[in-house]
C-alpha positions as CSV (number, residue, x, y, z in Angstrom):
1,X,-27.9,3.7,-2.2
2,X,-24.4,4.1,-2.2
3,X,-24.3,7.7,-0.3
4,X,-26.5,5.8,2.5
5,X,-24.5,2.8,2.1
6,X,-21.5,5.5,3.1
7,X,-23.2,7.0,5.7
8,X,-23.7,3.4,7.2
9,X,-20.0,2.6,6.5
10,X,-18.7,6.2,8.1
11,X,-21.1,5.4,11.4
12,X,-19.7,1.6,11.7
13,X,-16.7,3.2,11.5
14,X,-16.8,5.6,14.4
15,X,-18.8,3.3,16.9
16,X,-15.7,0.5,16.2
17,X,-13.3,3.3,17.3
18,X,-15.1,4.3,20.4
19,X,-15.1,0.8,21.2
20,X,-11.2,-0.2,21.0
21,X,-11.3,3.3,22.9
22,X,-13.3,2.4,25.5
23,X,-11.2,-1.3,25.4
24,X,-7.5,0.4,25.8
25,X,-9.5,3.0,28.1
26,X,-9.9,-0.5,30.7
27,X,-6.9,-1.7,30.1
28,X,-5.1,1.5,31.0
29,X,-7.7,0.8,34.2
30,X,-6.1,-2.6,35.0
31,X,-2.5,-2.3,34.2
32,X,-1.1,-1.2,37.6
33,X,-2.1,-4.7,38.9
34,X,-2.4,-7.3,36.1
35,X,0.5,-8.3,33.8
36,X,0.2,-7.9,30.3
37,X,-0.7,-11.9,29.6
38,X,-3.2,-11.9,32.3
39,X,-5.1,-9.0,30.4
40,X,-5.0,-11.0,27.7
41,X,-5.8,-14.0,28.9
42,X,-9.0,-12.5,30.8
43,X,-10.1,-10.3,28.3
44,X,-9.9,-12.3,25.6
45,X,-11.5,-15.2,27.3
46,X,-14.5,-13.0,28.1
47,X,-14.9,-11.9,23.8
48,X,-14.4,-15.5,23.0
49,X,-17.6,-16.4,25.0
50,X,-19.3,-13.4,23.6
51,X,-17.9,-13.8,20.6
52,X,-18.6,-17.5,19.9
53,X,-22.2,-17.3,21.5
54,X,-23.4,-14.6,18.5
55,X,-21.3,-16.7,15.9
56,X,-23.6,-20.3,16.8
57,X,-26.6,-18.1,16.7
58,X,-26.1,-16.5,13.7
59,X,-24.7,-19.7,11.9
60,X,-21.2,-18.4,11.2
61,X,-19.2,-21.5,12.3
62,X,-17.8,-23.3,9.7
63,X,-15.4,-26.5,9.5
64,X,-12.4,-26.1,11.2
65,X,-10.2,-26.4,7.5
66,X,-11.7,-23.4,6.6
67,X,-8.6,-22.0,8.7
68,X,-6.7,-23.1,6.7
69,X,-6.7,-20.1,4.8
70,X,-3.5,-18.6,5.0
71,X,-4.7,-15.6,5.1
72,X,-6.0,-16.1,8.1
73,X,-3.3,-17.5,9.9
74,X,-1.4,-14.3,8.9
75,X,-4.4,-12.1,10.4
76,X,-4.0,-13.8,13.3
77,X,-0.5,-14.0,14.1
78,X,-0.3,-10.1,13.4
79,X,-3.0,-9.5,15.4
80,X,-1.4,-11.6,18.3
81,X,1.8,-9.2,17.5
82,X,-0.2,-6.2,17.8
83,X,-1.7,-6.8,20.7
84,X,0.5,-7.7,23.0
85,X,2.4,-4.6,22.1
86,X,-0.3,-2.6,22.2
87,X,-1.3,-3.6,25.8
88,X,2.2,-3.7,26.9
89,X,2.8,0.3,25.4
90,X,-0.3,1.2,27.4
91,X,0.9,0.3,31.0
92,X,3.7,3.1,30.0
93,X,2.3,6.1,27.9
94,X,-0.8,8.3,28.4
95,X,-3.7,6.6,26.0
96,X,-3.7,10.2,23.9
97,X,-0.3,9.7,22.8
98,X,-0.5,5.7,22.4
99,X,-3.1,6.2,20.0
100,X,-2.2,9.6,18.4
101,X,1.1,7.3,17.3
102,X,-1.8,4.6,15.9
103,X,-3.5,7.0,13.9
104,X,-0.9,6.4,11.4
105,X,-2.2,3.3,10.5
106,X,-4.3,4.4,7.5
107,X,-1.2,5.3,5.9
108,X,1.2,2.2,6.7
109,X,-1.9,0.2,5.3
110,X,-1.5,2.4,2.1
111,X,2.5,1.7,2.5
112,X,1.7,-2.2,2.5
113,X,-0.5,-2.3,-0.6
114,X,1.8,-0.7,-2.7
115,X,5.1,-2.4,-1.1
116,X,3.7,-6.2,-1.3
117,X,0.4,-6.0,-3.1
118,X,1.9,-4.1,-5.8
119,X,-1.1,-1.2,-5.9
120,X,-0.1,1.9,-7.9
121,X,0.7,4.7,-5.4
122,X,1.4,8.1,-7.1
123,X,4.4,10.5,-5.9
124,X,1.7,12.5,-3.8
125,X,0.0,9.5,-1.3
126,X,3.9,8.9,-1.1
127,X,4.5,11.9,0.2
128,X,1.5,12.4,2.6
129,X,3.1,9.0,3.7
130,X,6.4,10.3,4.6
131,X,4.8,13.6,5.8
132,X,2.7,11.4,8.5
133,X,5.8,9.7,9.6
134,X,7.1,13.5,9.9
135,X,3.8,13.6,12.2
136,X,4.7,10.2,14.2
137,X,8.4,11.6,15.1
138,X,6.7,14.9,16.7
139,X,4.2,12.7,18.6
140,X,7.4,10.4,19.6
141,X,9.9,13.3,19.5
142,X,13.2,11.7,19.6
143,X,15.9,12.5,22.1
144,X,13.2,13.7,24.7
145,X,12.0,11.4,27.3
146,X,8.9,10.8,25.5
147,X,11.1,9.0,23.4
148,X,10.4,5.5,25.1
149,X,10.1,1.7,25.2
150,X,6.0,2.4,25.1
151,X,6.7,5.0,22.0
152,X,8.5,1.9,20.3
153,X,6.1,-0.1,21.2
154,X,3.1,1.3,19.6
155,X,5.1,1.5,16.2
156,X,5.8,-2.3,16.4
157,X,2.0,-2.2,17.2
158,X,1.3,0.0,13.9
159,X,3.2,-2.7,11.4
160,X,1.3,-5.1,12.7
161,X,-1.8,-3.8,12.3
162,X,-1.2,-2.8,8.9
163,X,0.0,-6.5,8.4
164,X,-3.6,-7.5,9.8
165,X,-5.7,-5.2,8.3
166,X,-3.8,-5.9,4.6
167,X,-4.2,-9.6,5.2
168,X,-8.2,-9.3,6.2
169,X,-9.2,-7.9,2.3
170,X,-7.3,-11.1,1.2
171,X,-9.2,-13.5,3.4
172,X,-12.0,-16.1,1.2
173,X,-15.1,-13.6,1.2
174,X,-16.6,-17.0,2.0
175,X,-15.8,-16.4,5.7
176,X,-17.9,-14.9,7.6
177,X,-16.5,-11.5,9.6
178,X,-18.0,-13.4,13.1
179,X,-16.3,-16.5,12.7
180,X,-12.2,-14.0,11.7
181,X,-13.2,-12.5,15.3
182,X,-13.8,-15.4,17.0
183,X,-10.5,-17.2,15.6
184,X,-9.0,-14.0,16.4
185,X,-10.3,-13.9,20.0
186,X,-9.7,-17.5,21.0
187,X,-5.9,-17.6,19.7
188,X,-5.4,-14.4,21.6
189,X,-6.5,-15.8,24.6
190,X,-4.3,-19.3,24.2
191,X,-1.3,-16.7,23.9
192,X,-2.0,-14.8,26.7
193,X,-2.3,-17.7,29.1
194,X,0.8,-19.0,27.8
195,X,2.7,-15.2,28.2
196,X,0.9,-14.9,32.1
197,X,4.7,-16.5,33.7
198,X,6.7,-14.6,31.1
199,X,5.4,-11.2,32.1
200,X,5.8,-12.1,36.0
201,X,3.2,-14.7,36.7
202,X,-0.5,-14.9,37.7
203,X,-1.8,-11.5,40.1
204,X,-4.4,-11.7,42.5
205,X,-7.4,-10.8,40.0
206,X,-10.4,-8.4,42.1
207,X,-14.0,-8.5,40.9
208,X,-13.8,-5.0,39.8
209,X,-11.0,-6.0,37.5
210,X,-13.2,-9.0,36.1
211,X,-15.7,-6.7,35.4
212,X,-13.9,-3.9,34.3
213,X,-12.3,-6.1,31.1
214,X,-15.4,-7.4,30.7
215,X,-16.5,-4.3,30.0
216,X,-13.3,-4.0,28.3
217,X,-14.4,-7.5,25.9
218,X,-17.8,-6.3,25.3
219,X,-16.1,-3.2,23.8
220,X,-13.7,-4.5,21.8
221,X,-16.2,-7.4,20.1
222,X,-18.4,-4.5,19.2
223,X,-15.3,-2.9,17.7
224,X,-14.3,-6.0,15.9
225,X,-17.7,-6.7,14.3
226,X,-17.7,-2.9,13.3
227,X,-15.0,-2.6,12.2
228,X,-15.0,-5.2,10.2
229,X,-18.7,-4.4,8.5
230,X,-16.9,-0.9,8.1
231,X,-14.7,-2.3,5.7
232,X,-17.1,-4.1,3.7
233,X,-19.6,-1.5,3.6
234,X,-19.4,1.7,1.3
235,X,-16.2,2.9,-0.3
236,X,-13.2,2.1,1.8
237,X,-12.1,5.6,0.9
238,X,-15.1,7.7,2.1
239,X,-15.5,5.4,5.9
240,X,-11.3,4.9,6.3
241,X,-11.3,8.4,7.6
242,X,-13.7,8.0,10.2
243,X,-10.9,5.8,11.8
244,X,-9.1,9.0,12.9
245,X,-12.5,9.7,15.4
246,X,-10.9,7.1,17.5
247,X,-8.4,10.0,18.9
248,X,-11.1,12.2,19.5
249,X,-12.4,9.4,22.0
250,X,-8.8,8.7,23.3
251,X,-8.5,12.3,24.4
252,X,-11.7,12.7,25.7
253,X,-11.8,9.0,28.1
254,X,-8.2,10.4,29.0
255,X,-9.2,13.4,30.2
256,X,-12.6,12.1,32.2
257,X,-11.8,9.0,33.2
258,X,-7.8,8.8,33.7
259,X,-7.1,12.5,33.8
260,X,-4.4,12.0,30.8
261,X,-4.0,15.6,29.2
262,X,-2.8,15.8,25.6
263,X,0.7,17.9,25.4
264,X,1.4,20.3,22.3
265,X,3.8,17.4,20.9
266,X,1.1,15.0,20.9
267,X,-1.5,17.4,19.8
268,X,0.8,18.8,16.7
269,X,1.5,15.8,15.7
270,X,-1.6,14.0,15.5
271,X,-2.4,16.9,13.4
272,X,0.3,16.4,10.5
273,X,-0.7,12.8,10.6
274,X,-4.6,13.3,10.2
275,X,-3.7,15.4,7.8
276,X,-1.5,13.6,5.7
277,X,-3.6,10.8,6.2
278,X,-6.7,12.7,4.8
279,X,-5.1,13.9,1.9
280,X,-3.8,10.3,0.7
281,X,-7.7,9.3,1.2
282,X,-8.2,12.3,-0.6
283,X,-6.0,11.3,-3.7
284,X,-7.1,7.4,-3.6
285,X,-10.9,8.7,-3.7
286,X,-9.5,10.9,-7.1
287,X,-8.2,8.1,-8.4
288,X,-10.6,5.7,-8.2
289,X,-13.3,8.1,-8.9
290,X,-11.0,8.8,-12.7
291,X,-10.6,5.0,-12.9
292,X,-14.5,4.7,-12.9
293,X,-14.8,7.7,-15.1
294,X,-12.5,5.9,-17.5
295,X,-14.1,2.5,-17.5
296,X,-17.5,4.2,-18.5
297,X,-16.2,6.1,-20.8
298,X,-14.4,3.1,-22.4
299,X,-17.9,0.9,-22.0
300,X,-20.0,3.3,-23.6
């Protein structure tokens, strides 16, 4: 049951990164004529509906003090944090190299559980984490002109992420993944109305934008739910990998659809982060696998 239950988890996986792909794919679409709040504020009014429809179907809302888990609240402010500098990065890098820098994300997760939640991290995972930030600096390369405000941007992006996703395995197991999403999706939408005269005021908005982030919201709720089934499904450290098809999907709707080639940098770098990233995996999987080896060999 558990290999299926890993095949399930590694397949959740990979559909929630073509998703966000497809998402950031749409926004790249609409950033030469919408400001960053207006994406928002469209985008995420569209996966509120979508999102809050499924929820009072499936009989996921709950009592508004259930958000009162702080928890929660932290999710949700990171997530505001990394999405507005996500979006904002994308109107000024190629979509490879925005989300070659976020494949580091596995890995500043890692950072975040042994920094604040005090998980044992052994001299190695240290090292594949310094070796991927090695990996980010190529992608970024320092001193060249791909050495930008968007760059900067996507690392911001990265922290906050981390933030997020460390804060979602601390969330009440009571609450259902739907109704995080939908929380999620409706604050995000509050802040990017309020941002719309901050970033320049309201554009003229075409139906072919409209439907493009709507395409955009469908995406990104079925990357949400994914994701977050992902991450309760099979061992963290056999699906977490399957994160890093997400830049297989950025360089391929790059290429087709925004003709956005990958650069040697990019490509190098991605490649020292992967790695690094696959061999912390790697070591956690060891470790847990010796921890369960111990603990049976103590019981019996």
């Amino acid at each position: 049951a558990m290999a299926n239950d890993n095949l399930k988890g590694a397949f959740l996986m990979s559909f929630a990164m073509a998703g966000f792909t497809v998402n950031d794919a749409m926004v790249k679409l609409v950033a030469p004529h919408l400001n960053t709040g207006q994406i928002m504020f469209i985008r995420g009014a569209l996966t509120s509906v979508l999102i809050f429809a499924v929820a009072w179907r499936m009989g996921a809302l709950r009592p508004l003090k259930v958000l009162a888990d702080r928890y929660l609240l932290l999710r949700t402010c990171s997530e505001i944090v990394a999405s507005i500098t996500y979006v904002s990065a994308l109107r000024m890098l190629p979509l490879p190299n925005a989300a070659a820098i976020l494949q580091a994300l596995p890995l500043a997760v890692t950072m975040g559980a042994a920094l604040f939640f005090a998980e044992p991290v052994g001299w190695r995972r240290w090292g594949a984490i310094l070796v991927g930030l090695l990996g980010v600096f190529v992608i970024i390369r320092p001193g060249a002109e791909g050495f930008t405000i968007g760059s900067l941007l996507v690392v911001c992006s990265v922290i906050a992420a981390a933030t997020r996703d460390l804060a979602t395995r601390r969330i009440h197991s009571d609450i259902p993944s739907l109704l995080i999403s939908a929380v999620t999706a409706l604050v995000i939408t509050l802040f990017g109305g309020l941002m719309i005269v901050p970033f320049g005021g309201w554009q003229p908005v075409s139906g072919t934008d409209v439907a493009t982030l709507g395409l955009g919201a469908f995406a990104l709720f079925a990357g949400y739910q994914t994701v977050i089934m992902a991450m309760r499904t099979g061992d963290i450290s056999f699906t977490a990998p399957f994160r890093y098809t997400g830049l297989v999907w950025s360089i391929l709707l790059g290429i087709f659809m925004l003709a956005e080639f990958p650069d040697a940098w990019m490509l190098t770098g991605s490649a020292i982060v992967i790695s690094a990233g696959l061999y912390a995996f790697y070591r956690e999987s060891r470790k847990a696998r010796m921890l369960d080896a111990g603990t049976t060999m103590t019981s019996s």
